[in-house]
Structures are given as structure tokens and as C-alpha cells.
GUZASE-680377 format. One line per 4 residues: their letters; for each residue x, y, z of C-alpha. Coordinates in steps of 0.02 Angstrom, whole numbers, plus 50000, padded with zeros to 5 digits. Layout:
N
a	X,Y,Z  ...
//
This chain:
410
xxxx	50000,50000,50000  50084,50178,49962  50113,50307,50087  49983,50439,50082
xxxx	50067,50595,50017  50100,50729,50177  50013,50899,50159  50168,51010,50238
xxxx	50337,51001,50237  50376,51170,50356  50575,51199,50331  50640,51324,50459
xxxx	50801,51390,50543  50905,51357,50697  50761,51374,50823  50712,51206,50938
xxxx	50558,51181,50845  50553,51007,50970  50543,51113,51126  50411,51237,51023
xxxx	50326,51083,50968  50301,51030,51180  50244,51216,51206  50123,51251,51081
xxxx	50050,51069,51135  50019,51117,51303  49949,51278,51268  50095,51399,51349
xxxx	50212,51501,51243  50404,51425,51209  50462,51510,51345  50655,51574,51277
xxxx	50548,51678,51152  50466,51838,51195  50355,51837,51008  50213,51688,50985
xxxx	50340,51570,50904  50332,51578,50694  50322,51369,50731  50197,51374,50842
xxxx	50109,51476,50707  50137,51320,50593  50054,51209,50724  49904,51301,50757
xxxx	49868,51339,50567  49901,51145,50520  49807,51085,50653  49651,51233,50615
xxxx	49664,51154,50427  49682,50966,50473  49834,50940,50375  49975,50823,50417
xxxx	50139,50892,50437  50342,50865,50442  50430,51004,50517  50629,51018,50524
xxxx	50744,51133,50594  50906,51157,50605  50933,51160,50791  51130,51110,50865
xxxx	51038,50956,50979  50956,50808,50866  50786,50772,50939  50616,50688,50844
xxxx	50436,50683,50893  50299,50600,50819  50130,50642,50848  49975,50544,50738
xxxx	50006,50609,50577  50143,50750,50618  50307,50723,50630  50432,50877,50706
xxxx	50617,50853,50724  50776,50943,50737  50906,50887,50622  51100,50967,50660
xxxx	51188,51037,50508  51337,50935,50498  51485,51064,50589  51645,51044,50440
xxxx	51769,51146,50502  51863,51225,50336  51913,51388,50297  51824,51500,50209
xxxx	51703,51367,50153  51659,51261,50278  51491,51348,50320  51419,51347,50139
xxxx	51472,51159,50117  51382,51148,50287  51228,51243,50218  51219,51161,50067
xxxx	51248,50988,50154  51076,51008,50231  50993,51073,50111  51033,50918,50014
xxxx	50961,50824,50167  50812,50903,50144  50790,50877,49982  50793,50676,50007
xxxx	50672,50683,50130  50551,50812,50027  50576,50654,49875  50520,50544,50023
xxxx	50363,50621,50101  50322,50712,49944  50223,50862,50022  50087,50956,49955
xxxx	50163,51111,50007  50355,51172,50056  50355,51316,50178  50543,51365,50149
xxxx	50614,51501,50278  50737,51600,50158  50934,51562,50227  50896,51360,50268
xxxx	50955,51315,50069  50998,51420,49936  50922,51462,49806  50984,51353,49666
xxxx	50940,51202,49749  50776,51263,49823  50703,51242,49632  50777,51074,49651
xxxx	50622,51052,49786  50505,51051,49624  50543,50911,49571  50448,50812,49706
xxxx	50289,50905,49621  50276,51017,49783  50209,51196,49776  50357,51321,49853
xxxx	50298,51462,49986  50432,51563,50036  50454,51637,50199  50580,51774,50219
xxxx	50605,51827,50404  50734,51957,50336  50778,52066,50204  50873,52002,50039
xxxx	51011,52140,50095  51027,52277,50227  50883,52415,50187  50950,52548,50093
xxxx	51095,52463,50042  51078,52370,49893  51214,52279,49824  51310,52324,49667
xxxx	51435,52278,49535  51417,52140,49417  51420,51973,49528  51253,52053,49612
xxxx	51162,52083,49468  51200,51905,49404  51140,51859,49558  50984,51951,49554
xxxx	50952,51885,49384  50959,51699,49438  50853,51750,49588  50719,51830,49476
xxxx	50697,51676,49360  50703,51546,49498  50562,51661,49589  50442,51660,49450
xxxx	50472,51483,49378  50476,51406,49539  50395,51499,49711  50214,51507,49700
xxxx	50199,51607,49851  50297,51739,49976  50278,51785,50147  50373,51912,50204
xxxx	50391,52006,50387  50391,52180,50347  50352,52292,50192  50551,52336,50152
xxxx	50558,52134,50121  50401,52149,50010  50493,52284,49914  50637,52198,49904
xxxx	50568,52029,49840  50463,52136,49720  50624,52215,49648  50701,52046,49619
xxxx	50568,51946,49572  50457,52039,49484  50288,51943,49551  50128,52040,49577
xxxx	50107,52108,49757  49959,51986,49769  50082,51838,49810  50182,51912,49920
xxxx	50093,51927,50068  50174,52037,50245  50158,51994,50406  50202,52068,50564
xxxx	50261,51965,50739  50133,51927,50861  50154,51937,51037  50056,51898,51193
xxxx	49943,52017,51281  49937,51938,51411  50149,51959,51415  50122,52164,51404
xxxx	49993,52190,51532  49983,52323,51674  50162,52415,51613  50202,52556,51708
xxxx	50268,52716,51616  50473,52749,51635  50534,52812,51786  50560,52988,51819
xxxx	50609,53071,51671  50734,53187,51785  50796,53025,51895  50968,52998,51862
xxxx	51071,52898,51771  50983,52932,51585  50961,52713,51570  51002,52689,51395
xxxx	50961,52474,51340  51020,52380,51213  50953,52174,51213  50988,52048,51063
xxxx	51140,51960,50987  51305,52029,51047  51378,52040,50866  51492,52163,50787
xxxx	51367,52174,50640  51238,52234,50764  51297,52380,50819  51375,52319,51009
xxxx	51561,52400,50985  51450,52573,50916  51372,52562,51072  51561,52589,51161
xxxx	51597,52734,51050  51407,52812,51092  51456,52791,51272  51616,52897,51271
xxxx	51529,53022,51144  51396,53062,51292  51516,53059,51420  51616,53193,51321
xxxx	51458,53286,51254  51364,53302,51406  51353,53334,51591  51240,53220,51620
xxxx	51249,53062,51664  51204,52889,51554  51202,52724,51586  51204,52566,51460
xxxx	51132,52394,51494  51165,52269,51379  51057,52097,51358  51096,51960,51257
xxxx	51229,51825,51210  51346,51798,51061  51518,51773,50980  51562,51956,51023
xxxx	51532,51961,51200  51701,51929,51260  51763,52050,51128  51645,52170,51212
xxxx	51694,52162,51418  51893,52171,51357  51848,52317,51269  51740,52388,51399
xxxx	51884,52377,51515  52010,52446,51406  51905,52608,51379  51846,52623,51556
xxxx	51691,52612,51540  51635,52485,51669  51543,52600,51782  51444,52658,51609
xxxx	51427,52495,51506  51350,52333,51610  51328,52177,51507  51192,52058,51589
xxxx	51188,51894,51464  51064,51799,51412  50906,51837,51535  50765,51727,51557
xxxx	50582,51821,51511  50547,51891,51686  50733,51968,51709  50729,52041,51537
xxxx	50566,52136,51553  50656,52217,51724  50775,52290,51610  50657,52341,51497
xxxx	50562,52435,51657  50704,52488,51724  50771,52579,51565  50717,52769,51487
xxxx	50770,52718,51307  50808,52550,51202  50948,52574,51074  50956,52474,50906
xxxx	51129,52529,50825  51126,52385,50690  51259,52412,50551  51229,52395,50362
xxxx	51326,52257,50350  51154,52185,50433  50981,52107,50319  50878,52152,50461
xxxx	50714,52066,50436  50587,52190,50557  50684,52202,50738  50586,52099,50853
xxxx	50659,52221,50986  50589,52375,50925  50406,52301,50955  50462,52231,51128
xxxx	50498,52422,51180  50360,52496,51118  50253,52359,51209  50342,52414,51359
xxxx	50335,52597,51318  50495,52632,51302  50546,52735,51161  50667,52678,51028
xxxx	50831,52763,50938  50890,52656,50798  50928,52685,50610  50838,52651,50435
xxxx	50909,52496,50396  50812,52435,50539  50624,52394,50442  50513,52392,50615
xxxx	50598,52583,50618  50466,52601,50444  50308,52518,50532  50323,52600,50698
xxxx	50407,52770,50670  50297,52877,50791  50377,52820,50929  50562,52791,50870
xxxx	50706,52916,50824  50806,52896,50671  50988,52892,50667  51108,52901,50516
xxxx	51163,52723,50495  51333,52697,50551  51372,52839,50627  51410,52858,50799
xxxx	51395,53033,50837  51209,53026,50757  51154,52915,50901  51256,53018,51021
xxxx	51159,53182,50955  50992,53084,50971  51010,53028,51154  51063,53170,51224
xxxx	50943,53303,51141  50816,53169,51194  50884,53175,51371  50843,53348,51388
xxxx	50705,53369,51305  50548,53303,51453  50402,53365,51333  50480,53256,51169
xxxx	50511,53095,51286  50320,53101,51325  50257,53105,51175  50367,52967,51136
xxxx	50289,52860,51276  50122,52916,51235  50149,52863,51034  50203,52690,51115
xxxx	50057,52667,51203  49957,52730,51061  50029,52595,50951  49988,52431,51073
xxxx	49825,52393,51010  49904,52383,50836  50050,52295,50900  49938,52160,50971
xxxx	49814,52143,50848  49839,51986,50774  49750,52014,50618  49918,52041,50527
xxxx	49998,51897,50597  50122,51755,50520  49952,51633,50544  49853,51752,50454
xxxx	49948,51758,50314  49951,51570,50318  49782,51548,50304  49774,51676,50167
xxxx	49913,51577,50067  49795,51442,50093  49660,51519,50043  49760,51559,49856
xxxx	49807,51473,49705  49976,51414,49764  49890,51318,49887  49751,51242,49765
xxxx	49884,51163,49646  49853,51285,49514  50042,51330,49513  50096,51222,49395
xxxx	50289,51175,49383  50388,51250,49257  50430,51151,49112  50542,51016,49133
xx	50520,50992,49304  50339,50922,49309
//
């Protein structure tokens, strides 16, 4: 007797979709995220649509759960330690993976996160007579900074024809992603369809306002990946910029994990800046939203060497009603702007200018809390959400089967 044919084949990133998997089951969010998961999205829209489902990530710790007719594991990349090209072999690797067990399973539908293969061998997924929807969490490049020069308009070229012969849908995070994917790939706006995250209201109720405007320090946070590429070493340079600029006084807590940290508290030290600069780690949910609380301002310095996606961050602070200072090439800077300052990408003594003319400036500051608060309900209105535009996807002709493979690979 053959296998029947699975309905999804859901494709995603380094996250524990196992551990997501356990969460969404028993009815409490996965609690090292601060968003509704994207998987947990998956899970509720499969199960509101009775479809079976394989889901795969990426995750560093091999795990495998089997439940009726879903399946949800985390397979490793294989780690191959060689210069230069070690993490592309790796990538690609896995991708191949994947593409042996989409010929076994033969889905219905891929739901590809953009970054887990490339995209040569993503219209290899075709073949197995599967319909493609894309998901890009991030931006093709860093907003505002397109690439150039002959190698990236090849590129773009191949992008464009793989798009349109072989994706028959896109879901994107933010509207600079939608523009993006609309400059490469030339589809219609209809099939591209924007999200926005979703978050818990239950996570963001009862917040109290900042603390005294006039209470001093002037608490300046930064939380996500410590990474050069995200601004962290900026945040150093901002640091002595106030400290030379103004009389007043400014503190900086940073909150996250990454390759950079000890990078970071050597340089800290060797600047002097340890009564200024406090790095806290990796907090759990409860200890995070303290330093949210306990904080005037949240800073978002990432660098253009960065395909921000939307800034989860950004949306986290405004929950909390703190305002934001970050730059362009951050696209949640685009959605939310009435309660964020801009900053020139890049450059330091922008962000310096920013904080302290906010710093003195009580009457600007309030507004900016008041726009935050102002933008909750929107914030936490689901109706925009990555499960909406699931259901709308489902809802189209790329879900129907009317996307028919491109010739020669029906």
C-alpha cells in the first residue's frame, strides 16, 4: 500500500522547533521567546486546517517527535570545520538532506524560511511536484543598501527567474522585504503577502510608564545578539561620545549573548567604561522585562553590513513603552516610526546627538511614551499575523495546485 502523500513540509532555521513543538502542545508560549513562536504559528494553522505535517529545523541538539500524523524534528547541520568554506558546504549539506526527505514524504506544500538552502537548489524542491511558499524573516540585503557591481546583478538575475518559475507564494515580515522581493522577482504584490510578529497580551499587561524622566542615570538598553554586525562595539563609542558631550549622566545595559561578548567586556575595560557599560547575558523572560522597566530608552545601533528582517526588539519596547533610537536599515523603524528616532546608519555621533537632545528634552520623551502606548492595540492585533497570512496563502492558488511547475520539472 503507498504512503499517503503529507500535506506540509515546514523547513525552518536554527530554532528548537522540538521544545516549540512541547509548548504550543500544552497551550503555553516556548518560553526562551518573547514573540508567539513563527512554529507554533505552523502548528496552530496545520492543526486549524487538518493537514499532516513534517517540520525540520536546524537546531545544534538532534531530537524527533511523532505525533498521529505530524512528525517535528531537529536535524544538526553537519559542523565541517574548513576555511572559508566550511559553512556553505555545511549549508548546502543540509539542504541536500532536505531535499531527500522532501523526494520521500512528497508534500503538498514546502514552507521554505529563506537562509535554510539556497536558492539554486531550492528549485531542486520542484521536482517532488511540491508547491514552494517562501518565507523570508529578513531582508534580501541591509535596507538601503543594495548591492552592486556585476556578481550582484547576476545574482539578482538567477534569483528573479528561479522566483517566478519556481515559488508560488511569499511571505514576508515587513514591507522593506516585500519591496525587496518585488524588485528581484518581479511577482505581483498579490503573492507576496506581509506579516508582522505577534506577541502575547497577556505578556504586556499592566506596564508602568518609565521612571522619572529627571531621575538619574539617563538608562540607555540595548538586548539581542552581541555581534559586531549589530551595532555592540558602536554602542562603546556612543558611550564615550555622551560622556564627552554632556554633563549628564548615562548608563548602558546590555542583554543578550553571542560570539562578540568577550570581545565586548575586554573592550569595555580597556576604555573604562565599566561603571557606564554593564553587560547582563542571556536573561530569562521575567529578568529581561526588568530591564526593559528599568530603562528610559532602548537602542538598536545595527550596522549595514546587517539584512535586518523587522527588529523583534523594536516592538518589545514599544510594548513596554519605552521609546526607541535606531537607524533606517532597521524595517520595524518604517512600521512604527511615531515612537522611534532615526539615526544616520553607522554613525556614531548621530546616536550620540539623538540621546542626548532626547535627554533633555521632558516634553519630546512624552510624546514618545504616549505614541508607544498609542501603538499597542496595533501591536497586538493579530489580524496581521504570520498565521494570518498562512491561512490567506491557503486560501490562494499556490495552495490549490494551480501553480503548475515549470517546464521540465513536472
Amino acid at each position: 500500500m503507498s504512503r499517503r502523500r503529507s500535506d506540509v513540509l515546514y523547513c525552518e532555521g536554527p530554532g528548537d522547533i522540538v521544545s516549540s513543538y512541547k509548548s504550543w502542545k500544552e497551550g503555553i508560549n516556548h518560553l526562551s521567546e518573547t514573540s508567539v513562536t513563527f512554529s507554533g504559528q505552523v502548528f496552530e494553522f496545520c492543526r486549524s486546517e487538518n493537514l499532516s505535517l513534517y517540520a525540520v529545523s536546524s537546531f545544534a541538539r538532534a531530537d524527533r517527535l511523532v505525533d498521529k500524523q505530524w512528525t517535528v524534528v531537529n536535524l544538526p547541520r553537519w559542523p565541517i570545520n574548513i576555511p572559508k568554506i566550511g559553512y556553505d558546504l555545511s549549508v548546502t549539506i543540509h539542504s541536500v538532506r532536505l531535499l531527500l526527505l522532501a523526494f520521500r514524504i512528497r508534500p503538498k506544500v514546502i514552507l521554505m524560511s529563506i537562509g535554510v538552502t539556497g536558492f539554486a537548489i531550492l528549485s531542486l524542491f520542484r521536482l517532488t511536484g511540491a508547491n514552494i511558499v517562501v518565507i523570508a524573516h529578513n531582508t534580501l540585503w541591509p535596507e538601503g543598501f543594495p548591492p552592486s557591481g556585476m556578481v550582484a546583478t547576476v545574482r539578482r538575475q538567477a534569483q528573479r527567474f528561479l522566483w517566478r518559475q519556481c515559488v508560488a507564494s511569499t511571505i514576508v515580515v515587513s514591507p522593506a522585504a516585500q519591496r525587496q522581493i518585488q524588485t528581484v522577482s518581479g511577482v505581483p504584490s498579490e503573492s507576496i503577502h506581509v506579516f508582522r510578529p505577534t506577541f502575547p497580551a497577556a505578556s504586556f499587561a499592566d506596564v508602568p510608564a518609565p521612571k522619572q524622566f529627571s531621575s538619574r542615570p539617563f538608562r540607555i538598553m540595548f538586548a539581542g545578539r552581541i555581534e559586531e554586525d549589530k551595532g555592540v562595539f558602536d554602542l562603546l563609542s556612543i558611550a564615550e561620545g555622551l560622556k564627552a558631550a554632556s554633563n549628564r549622566a548615562f548608563q548602558f545595559s546590555v542583554c543578550g549573548d553571542g560570539s562578540a561578548v568577550g570581545s565586548l567586556r575586554q573592550q569595555i575595560e580597556a576604555r573604562g567604561l565599566q561603571e557606564v557599560v554593564k553587560i547582563y547575558g542571556r536573561l530569562n523572560r521575567p529578568e529581561l522585562v526588568a530591564r526593559y522597566l528599568d530603562s528610559h530608552l532602548v537602542v538598536v545601533p545595527t550596522r549595514s553590513s546587517f539584512a535586518e528582517g523587522f527588529a523583534m526588539v523594536v516592538a518589545e519596547s514599544i510594548l513596554l513603552l519605552r521609546p526607541v533610537l535606531t537607524s533606517k536599515v532597521v524595517p520595524a523603524s518604517e512600521v512604527l516610526s511615531s515612537a522611534v528616532i532615526l539615526a544616520s546608519t553607522d554613525e556614531v555621533q548621530s546616536y550620540v546627538l539623538g540621546i542626548k537632545a532626547l535627554s533633555n528634552d521632558e516634553r519630546r520623551y512624552i510624546e514618545l511614551v504616549e505614541e508607544c502606548r498609542r501603538l499597542r492595540p496595533f501591536l497586538l492585533n493579530n489580524s496581521n499575523s504570520f498565521l494570518a497570512a498562512l491561512h490567506a496563502v491557503r486560501l490562494s492558488n499556490a495552495w490549490a495546485g494551480d501553480h503548475e511547475a515549470p517546464p521540465g520539472l513536472a
